[in-house]
N, C-alpha and C positions, 0 to 999 in steps of 0.2 A: 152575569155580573159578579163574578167572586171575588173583585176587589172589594166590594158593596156586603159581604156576605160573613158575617163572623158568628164566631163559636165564644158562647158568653159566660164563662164558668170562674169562681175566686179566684185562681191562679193562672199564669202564664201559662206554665207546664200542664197544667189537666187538659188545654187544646191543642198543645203540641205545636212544632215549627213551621208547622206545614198548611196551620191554617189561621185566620184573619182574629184576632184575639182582642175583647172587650172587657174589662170588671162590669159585671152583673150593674151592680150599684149604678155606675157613672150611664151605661148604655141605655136603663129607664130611665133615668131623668132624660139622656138626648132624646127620644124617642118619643116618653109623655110629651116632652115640647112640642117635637115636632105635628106627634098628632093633635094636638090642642087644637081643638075646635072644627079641625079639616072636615069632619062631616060633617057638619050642622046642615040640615035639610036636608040629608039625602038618607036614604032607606039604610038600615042597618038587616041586615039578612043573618040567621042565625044557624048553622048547616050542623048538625049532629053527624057524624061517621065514621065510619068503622072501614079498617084497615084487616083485611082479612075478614072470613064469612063471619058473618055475627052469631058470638057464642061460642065460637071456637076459641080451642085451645093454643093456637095462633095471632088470632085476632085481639087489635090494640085499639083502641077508640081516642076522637077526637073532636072538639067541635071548636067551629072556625067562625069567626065575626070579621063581615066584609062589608063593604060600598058598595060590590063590583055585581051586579048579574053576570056577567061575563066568567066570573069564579064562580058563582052558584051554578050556571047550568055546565062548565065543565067538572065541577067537584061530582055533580051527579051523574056524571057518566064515569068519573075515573074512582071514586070511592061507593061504596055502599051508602047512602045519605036515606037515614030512617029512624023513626021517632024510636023504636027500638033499643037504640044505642041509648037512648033515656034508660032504658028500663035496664040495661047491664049494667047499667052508673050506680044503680040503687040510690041514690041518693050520694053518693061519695064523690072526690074528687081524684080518683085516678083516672085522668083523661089527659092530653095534649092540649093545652088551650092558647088556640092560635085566632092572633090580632092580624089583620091586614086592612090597609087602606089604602086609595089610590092616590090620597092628598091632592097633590099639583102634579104628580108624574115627576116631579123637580130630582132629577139625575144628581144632583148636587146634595140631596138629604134623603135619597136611596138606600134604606138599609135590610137585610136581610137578617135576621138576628137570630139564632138557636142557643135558647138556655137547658142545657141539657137534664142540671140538675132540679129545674123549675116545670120540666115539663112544658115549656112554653115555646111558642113560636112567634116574633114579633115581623112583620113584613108592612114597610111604609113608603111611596110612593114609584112600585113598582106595578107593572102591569100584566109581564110575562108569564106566563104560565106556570115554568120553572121555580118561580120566587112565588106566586102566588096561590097555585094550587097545594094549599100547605100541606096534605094527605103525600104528595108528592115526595120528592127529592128531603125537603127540609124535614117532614117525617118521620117516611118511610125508612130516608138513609141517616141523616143527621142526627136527628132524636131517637131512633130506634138502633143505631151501629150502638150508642150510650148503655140503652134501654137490656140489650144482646148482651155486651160486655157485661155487666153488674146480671145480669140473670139468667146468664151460661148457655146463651143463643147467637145469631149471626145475622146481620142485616146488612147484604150485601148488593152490589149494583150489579145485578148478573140477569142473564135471562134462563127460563127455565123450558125445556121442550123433550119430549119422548118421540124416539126412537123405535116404531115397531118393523119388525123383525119377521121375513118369511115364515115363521112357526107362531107368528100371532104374540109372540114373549114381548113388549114394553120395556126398554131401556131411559131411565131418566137422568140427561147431564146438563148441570150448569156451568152457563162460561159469560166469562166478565170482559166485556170489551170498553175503551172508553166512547164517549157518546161521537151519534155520526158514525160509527166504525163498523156499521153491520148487523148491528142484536135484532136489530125487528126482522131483517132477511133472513138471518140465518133461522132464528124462532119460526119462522113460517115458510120457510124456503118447502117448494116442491120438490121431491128426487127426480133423478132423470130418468130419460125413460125407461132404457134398462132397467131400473133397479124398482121402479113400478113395474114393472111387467111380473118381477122376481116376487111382489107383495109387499114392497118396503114402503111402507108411511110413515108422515111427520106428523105431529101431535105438541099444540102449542100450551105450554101451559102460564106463563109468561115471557116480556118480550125486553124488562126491566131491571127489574127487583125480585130478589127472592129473601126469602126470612126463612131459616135454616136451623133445625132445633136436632140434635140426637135424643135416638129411643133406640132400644132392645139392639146395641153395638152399629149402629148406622145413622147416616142423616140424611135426613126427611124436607122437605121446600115446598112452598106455598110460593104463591103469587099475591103479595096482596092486595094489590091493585082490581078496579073490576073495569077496565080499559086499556087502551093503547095511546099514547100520547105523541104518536112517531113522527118522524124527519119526514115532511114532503120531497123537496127536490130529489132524483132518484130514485124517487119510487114509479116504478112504470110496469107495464104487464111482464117486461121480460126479469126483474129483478125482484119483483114481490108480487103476482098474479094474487096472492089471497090479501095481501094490505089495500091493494088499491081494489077491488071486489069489496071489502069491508066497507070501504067509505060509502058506498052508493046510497049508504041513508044512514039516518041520525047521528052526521058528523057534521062537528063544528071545524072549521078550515080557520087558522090561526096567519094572518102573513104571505097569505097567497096571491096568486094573480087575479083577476075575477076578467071573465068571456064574458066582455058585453053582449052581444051578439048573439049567445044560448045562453047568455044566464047560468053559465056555467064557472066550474074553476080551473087554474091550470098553475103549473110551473115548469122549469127547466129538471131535463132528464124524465118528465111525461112521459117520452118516448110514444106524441101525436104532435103532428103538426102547429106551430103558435097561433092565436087567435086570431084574427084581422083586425078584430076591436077590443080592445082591454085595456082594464085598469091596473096597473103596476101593485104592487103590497102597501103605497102609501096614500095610492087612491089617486094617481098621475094618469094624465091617458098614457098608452105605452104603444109599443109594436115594435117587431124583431127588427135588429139592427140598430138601436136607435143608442147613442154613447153620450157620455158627460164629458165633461169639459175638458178633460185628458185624453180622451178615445177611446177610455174605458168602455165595454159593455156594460149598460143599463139592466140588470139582470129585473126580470118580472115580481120574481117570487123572493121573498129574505133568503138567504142560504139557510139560515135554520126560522123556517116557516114552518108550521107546524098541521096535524092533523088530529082531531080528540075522537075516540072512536068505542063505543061499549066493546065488551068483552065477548059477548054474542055474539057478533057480527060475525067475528073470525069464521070462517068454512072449515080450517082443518084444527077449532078448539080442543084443544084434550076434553074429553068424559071425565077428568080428575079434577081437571077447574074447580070445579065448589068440593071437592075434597079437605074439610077443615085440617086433616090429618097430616095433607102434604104426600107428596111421592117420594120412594126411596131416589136418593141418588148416586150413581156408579161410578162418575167422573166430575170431575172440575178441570174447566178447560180457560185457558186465560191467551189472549192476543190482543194485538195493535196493528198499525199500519207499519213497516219497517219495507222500503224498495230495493234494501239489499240486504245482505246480516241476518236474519233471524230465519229458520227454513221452515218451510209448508208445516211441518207437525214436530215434536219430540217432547220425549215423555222423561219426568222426574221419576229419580232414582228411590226414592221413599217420600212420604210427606213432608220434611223436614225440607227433603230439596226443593220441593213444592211450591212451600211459604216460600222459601228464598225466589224462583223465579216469579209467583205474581208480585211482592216486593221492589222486585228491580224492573218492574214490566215498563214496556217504553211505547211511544207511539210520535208518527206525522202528527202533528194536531190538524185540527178539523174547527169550520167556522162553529160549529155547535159547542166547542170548548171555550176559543177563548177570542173568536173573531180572525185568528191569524192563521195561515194556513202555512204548513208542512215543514214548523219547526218540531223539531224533536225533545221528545219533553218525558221526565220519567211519572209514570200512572200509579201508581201501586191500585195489585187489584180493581183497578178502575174508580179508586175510589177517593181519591188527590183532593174532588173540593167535597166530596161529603161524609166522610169522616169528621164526625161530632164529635172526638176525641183524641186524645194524645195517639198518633199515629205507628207509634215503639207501643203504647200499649196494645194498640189494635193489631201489630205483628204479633204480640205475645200470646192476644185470643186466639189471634189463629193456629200458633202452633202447638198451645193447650189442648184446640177442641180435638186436632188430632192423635194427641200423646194417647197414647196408652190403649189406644184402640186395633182391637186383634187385625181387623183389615177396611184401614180407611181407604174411602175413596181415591183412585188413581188422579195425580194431576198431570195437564199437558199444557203444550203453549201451541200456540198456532197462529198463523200469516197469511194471509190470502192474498196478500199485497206487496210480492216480489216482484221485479220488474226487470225486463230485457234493458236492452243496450239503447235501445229506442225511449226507453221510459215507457211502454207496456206492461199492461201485465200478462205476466206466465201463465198464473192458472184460470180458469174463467170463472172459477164463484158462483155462488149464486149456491142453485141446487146441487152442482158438482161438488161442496162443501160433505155431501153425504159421505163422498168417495173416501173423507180422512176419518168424518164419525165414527164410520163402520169401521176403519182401523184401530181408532180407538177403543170402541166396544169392543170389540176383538183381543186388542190388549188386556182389557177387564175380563172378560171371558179365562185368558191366557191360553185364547188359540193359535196364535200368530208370533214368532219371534221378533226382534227387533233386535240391533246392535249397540254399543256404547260407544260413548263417543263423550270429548273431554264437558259436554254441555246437558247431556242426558242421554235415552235412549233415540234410535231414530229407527224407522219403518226400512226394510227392504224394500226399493223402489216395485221390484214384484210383487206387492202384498199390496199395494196401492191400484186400486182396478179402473185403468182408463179407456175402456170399453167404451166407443158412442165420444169421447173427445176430440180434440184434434192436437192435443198434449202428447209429444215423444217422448219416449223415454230418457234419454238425453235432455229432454226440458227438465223433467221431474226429477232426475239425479242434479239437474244444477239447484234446484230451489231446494233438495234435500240438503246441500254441501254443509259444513260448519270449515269457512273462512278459521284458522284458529290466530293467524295475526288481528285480523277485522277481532274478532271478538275479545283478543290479548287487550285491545286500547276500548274496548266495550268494559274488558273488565275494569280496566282502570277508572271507567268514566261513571263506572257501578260504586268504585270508590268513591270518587270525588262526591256523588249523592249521599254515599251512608255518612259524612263526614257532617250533614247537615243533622243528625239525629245524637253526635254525640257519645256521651257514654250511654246514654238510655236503650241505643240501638243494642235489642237483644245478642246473645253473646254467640247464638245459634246463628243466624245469619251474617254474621261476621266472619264464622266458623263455614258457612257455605262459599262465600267469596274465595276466604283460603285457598278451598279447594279446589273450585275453578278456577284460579289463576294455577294453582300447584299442574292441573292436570293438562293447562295449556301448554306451561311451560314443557313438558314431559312429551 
């Protein structure tokens, strides 16, 4: 709901162009209204919790006042919820203080509200998890991207996972995709067999959110979440064997199908057979084949259905999980879905180029974004609706935290989502994703060359190991290509977007454009 969803600070400008914009003042009065009275008789539930391990040097605390059980028992699986979080308060009032209520559910008086400088989260007659679990998205990203900016940290929508390595060494990278686009697969993805054989494990540390602080010349990431809140549809044993393993107990199933028949659940992309008796996600009886009044398919399951899942569960959890200190990290890596245009992997030329490519990052959207599927729409850093702040400011964090640092982290962009002539895709995803990490790593390392190219660096197609694929070489050279016409009217269209930020659009990334356009033309 980001139309429903605004950033509530005294000025236009302190929420930027980019996101839904209320005066503080005017938004409490709509909002006291509306809540006026909506709960009278129903349970007031009062959740203390903590974002990030409690007591850490990480960790932000919040307590949230709901109607919902349905909030209470997921805030307890996706936050830390413990009377504890009292005793951090001391008595004071540094904490998030978040209102939600389900009122009427009335779509019409649906508001999402982040006061960033109030510390406050208001949510009123929504039900969704997204809007509701205030630990969440409104949090974790909205209040804390604020919270980062003013106290020289980063709350970013990324996920975080380790990379171990035939000699037992731990590699930690984040990468930011927008939602739907793969974070929880790629976080938990199994390597293939090859590269299990060779001792190469994955190690989850989140699959979301990361909160990103510098120490001692690097920066460090936590998860602060203490679950998984992931996309059902698509998840199936061949695409995330450790998500769908996790759920087999103490998960709540958000928008699903439900197996009458085993009292079981299901949805589309399962990857088993449909039920014979079931009830649809609205509680309809259902069964495959069955269409609406256009011939549409009646799908089972919502497109973005959901599953809530502890933090435990996961099989291939990092050992750094409760680490309050965070893991160093090597890389930032930023993708979307793009079927043409954008190649398998390449790497920015310094940090500066960095910012500029997650900036301009672009994606298919996906029903989890905006209900519409496969317009092309630009991301920044994956972080379009949750950014609590002027969005030129939040480029300007970004390219502060890495000024001046002797060797920041390497950034790359990456696609998994090229596609043949058929509308296929080229590469197969999944745990074959390892096959570019490792080139990644590798770069960081700087054991591996790579070439220049007017867009950044890119991999020798032989440095890419398709051992155990069925990918030719000739595949992997077309999804390496940089089209440099395609991406001339990319640049342009990279224009037309920075034109929406103004003069405010820092001077640095304006100064990156130049240069891609300079090096196209060349």
């Amino acid at each position: 709901m980001e139309d429903r969803t605004f950033i509530c600070t005294p000025t236009q400008e302190e929420a930027g162009v980019t996101n839904n914009w209320m005066d503080p003042a005017e938004a409490y009065k709509k909002l006291d209204a509306i809540a006026d009275g909506a709960m009278k008789g129903r349970t007031m539930y009062v959740i203390p919790f903590s974002m990030g391990k409690i007591g850490s040097s990480f960790a932000k605390y919040g307590i949230e006042l709901t109607d919902s059980l349905y909030v209470v028992l997921n805030m307890k699986i996706m936050t830390r919820v413990s009377s504890k979080v009292y005793e951090q308060l001391k008595g004071g009032d540094d904490f998030v203080k978040g209102i939600h209520s389900k009122v009427n559910l009335d779509a019409e008086n649906r508001y999402i509200c982040q006061f960033p400088q109030d510390n406050t989260i208001y949510s009123l007659n929504s039900g969704y998890g997204g809007n509701v679990l205030l630990g969440k998205k409104c949090f974790a990203l909205r209040i804390a991207s604020y919270q980062g900016w003013k106290e020289g940290w980063m709350a970013e929508h990324m996920l975080i996972l380790g990379v171990e390595r035939p000699d037992g060494d731990v590699k930690y990278v984040c990468a930011a995709f927008p939602s739907a686009c793969g974070k929880t697969n790629l976080a938990m993805m199994i390597p293939p067999e090859g590269y299990r054989a060779k001792g190469y494990k994955i190690w989850t540390v989140g699959d979301d959110i990361a909160w990103i602080r510098k120490r001692n010349g690097a920066f460090y990431a936590v998860n602060p979440e203490n679950g998984f809140f992931g996309v059902a549809p698509g998840t199936s044993a061949k695409s995330n064997p450790n998500a769908l393993a996790m759920t087999k107990r103490n998960t709540i199933f958000t928008n699903v199908a439900l197996d009458t028949k085993h009292n079981t659940v299901w949805w589309e992309g399962m990857g088993v057979p449909a039920p014979e008796r079931a009830e649809d996600w609205k509680g309809n009886k259902w069964k495959e084949g069955m269409t609406d009044a256009d011939g549409k398919p009646i799908k089972a399951a919502h497109p973005n259905s959901r599953f809530t899942v502890p933090a435990k569960n996961c099989p291939c959890l990092s050992k750094e999980f409760e680490n309050g200190r965070g893991v160093p990290i090597s890389a930032f890596i930023f993708g979307g879905r793009r079927a043409k245009l954008t190649p398998l992997v390449y790497e920015a030329r310094d940090w500066e180029h960095g910012v500029f490519m997650g900036s301009v990052m672009s994606s298919e959207t996906t029903a989890a974004a905006t209900g519409k599927v496969g317009v092309v729409r630009h991301d920044p850093m994956a972080m379009l609706p949750f950014c609590g702040y002027n969005m030129c400011d939040y480029f300007e964090h970004w390219l502060s935290m890495g000024a001046r640092m002797k060797n920041p982290p390497k950034i790359f962009n990456v696609n998994w989502f090229r596609t043949d002539e058929s509308g296929n895709y080229i590469w197969p995803g999944f745990g074959d994703n390892l096959r570019v990490l490792d080139w990644i790593l590798r770069r960081c390392d700087g054991t591996v060359d790579a070439y220049e190219t007017p867009i950044g660096y890119l991999p020798y197609p032989k440095d890419i190991d398709l051992s155990g694929t069925n990918v030719t070489e000739e595949q992997l050279s077309s999804i390496l290509d940089v089209d440099k016409i395609a991406w001339y009217y990319e640049a342009v269209d990279i224009g037309e977007f920075y034109k929406k930020f103004g003069d405010k659009l820092p001077e640095k990334l304006a100064k990156q454009l130049r240069i891609l356009k300079k090096n196209l033309k060349e």
